[in-house]
N, C-alpha and C positions, 0 to 999 in steps of 0.2 A: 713171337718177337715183334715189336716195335718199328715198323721201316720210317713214320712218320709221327714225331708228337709235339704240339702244340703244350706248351707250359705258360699257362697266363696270358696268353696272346693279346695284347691289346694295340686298339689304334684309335686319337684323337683327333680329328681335324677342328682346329678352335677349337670351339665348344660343345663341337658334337662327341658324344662318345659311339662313333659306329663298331666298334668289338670291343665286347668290358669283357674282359677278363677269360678268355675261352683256357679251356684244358681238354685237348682230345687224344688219340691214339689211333693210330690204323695200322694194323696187324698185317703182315707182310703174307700175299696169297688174298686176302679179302678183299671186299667189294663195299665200300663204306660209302652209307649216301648221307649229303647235306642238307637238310631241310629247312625252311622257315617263311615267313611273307616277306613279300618284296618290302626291300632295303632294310630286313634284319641283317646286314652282314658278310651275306653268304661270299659273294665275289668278291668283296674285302679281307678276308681273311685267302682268299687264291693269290689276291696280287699282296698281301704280305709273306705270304708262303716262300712266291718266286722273287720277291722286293720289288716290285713295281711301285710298291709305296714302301716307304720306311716302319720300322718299329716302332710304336712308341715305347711298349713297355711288353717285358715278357722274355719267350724263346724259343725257338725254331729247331729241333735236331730231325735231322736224316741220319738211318743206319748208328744213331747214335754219337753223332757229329754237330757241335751245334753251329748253325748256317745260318743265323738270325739275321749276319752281316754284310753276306757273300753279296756278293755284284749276280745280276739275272744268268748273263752268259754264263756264271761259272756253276750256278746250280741247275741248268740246263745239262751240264755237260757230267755232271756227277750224277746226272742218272731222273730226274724228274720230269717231267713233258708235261706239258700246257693246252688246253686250247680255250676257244676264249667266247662268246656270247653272242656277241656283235661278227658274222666269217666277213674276214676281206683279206680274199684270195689277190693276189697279184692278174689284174683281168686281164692283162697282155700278153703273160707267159700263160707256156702249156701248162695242162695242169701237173704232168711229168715234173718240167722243171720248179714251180710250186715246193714240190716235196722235195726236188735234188738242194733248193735253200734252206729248207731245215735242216737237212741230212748233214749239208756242212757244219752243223755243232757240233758232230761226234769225225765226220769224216774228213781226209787231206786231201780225196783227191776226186776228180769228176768221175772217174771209172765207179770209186767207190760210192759217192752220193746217187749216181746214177741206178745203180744195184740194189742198194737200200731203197729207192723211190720207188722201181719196179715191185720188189716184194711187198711193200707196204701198200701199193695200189692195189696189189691182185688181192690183200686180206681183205683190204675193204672196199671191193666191189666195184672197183674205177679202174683197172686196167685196159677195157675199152673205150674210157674219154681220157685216154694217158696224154695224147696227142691235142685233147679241143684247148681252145684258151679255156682258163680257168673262168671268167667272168663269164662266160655262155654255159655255164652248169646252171641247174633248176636246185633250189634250193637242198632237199634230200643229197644231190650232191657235192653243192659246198660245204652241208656236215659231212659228209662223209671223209672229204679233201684235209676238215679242220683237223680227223680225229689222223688220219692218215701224216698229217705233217707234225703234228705229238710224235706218233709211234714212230717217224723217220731219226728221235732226236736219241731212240735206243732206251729209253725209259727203262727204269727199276716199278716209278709211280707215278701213275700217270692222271691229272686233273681235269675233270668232266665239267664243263661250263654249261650248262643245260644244250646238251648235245643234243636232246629230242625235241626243242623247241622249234614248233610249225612248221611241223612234219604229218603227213598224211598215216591212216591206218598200218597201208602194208610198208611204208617208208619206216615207222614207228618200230617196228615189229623188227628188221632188216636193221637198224642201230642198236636192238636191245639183243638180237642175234651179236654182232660186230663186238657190244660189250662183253656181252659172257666171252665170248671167244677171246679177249684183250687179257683177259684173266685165266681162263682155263688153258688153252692154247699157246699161249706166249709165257705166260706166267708176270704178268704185270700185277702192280698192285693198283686198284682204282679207289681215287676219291671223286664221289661224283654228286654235282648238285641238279635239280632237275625238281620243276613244280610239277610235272605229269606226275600223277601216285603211280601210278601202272608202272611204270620205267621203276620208279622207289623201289615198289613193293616187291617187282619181278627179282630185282639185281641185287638189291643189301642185302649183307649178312647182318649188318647192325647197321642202324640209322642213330645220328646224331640230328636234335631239332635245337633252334636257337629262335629268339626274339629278340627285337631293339638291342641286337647286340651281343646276347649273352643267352650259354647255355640254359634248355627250358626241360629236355628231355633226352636219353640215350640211352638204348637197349637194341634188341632186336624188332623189326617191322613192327609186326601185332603189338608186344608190351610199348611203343611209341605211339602209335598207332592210335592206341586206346590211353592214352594218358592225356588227362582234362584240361590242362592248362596247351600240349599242341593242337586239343580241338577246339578249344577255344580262340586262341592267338591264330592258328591256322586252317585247320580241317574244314572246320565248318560244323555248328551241332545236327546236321543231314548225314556227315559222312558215315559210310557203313562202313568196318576195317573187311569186313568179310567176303565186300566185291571185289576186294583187290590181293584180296591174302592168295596166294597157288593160284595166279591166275595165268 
């Protein structure tokens, strides 16, 4: 079943067309990654998701609801979580309360945001800088903090902004741990975009590739993977699919 589909998805600014026409699906339980080169789309299509930009044309259903037109707060609160590309943590708060501000999308009351930010720190790995200001975290754990204040929002589905973006080896490794478990563990459903292939190839059960906007390629890793038009627009004619396939 369906928890996320994209019907025609488009958005103009002027003249530009940065999403022509997308049609996707994310199966509820999966792991679906976004693929493409920088400024096919990818994070255009996250902020029409949540409406940080308007539709121009198309349609948005959750759980088979359509939310094309919903205001952010309220598709927060039905069940989707965010994080974003660019982390900026609040650097004067702890990183504790950090999460207790998401948490208030779902939660009324301090006890409760409070509870939620606890559990959500200890899954990923920050329960012992629960206390530092947010702004004194080392990068590995302002992602960590971002994906931490998504999952405080109680997600059904949850949106991966290149959450592995300049992160070291073992830091790398320790988010693509963090993901499986967002999924297997919790039972979220993840859409996640990300240029590392490794993070790709580890996590999707099917990958979605797009170009200048528009679908290019969707299957599974390897049948993408190996399709000419995303090694062409993206891969690179070097890329092996086989360093990255079970790795």
């Amino acid at each position: 079943m369906s928890i996320l589909t994209l019907d025609n998805l488009t958005k103009n600014f002027g003249g530009l067309m940065a999403v022509d026409h997308v049609s996707l699906s994310v199966e509820e339980g999966e792991i679906l990654g976004l693929i493409g080169p920088n400024g096919s789309g990818k994070t255009t299509i996250f902020n029409l998701i949540n409406q940080y930009f308007p539709v121009s044309e198309g349609k948005v259903f959750f759980n088979g609801t359509d939310i094309t037109h919903k205001k952010t707060h309220e598709i927060a609160k039905i069940g989707i979580g965010r994080t974003f590309q660019k982390v900026r943590p609040l650097k004067r708060l702890t990183v504790e309360d950090n999460v207790m501000a998401a948490a208030f999308a779902r939660e009324s009351t301090f006890a409760g945001a409070r509870s939620v930010a606890r559990e959500v720190l200890k899954f990923c790995n920050l329960d012992s800088s629960s206390m530092l200001l947010a702004g004194s975290l080392p990068i590995g754990g302002r992602k960590r903090l971002e994906i931490a204040k998504a999952l405080a929002t109680r997600p059904k589905l949850i949106l991966l902004d290149e959450t592995a973006a300049g992160l070291n080896p073992g830091e790398l490794d320790e988010a693509i741990g963090i993901i499986k478990k967002i999924r297997d563990e919790l039972g979220i459903t993840v859409l996640i975009v990300e240029h590392i292939i490794k993070v790709i190839m580890t996590l999707s059960d099917r990958i979605h590739a797009i170009a200048h906007g528009a679908t290019i390629a969707e299957g599974t890793p390897e049948h993408v993977a190996k399709n000419p038009t995303v090694i062409e627009s993206y891969l690179g004619s070097d890329y092996n699919v086989e360093d990255h396939l079970n790795v």
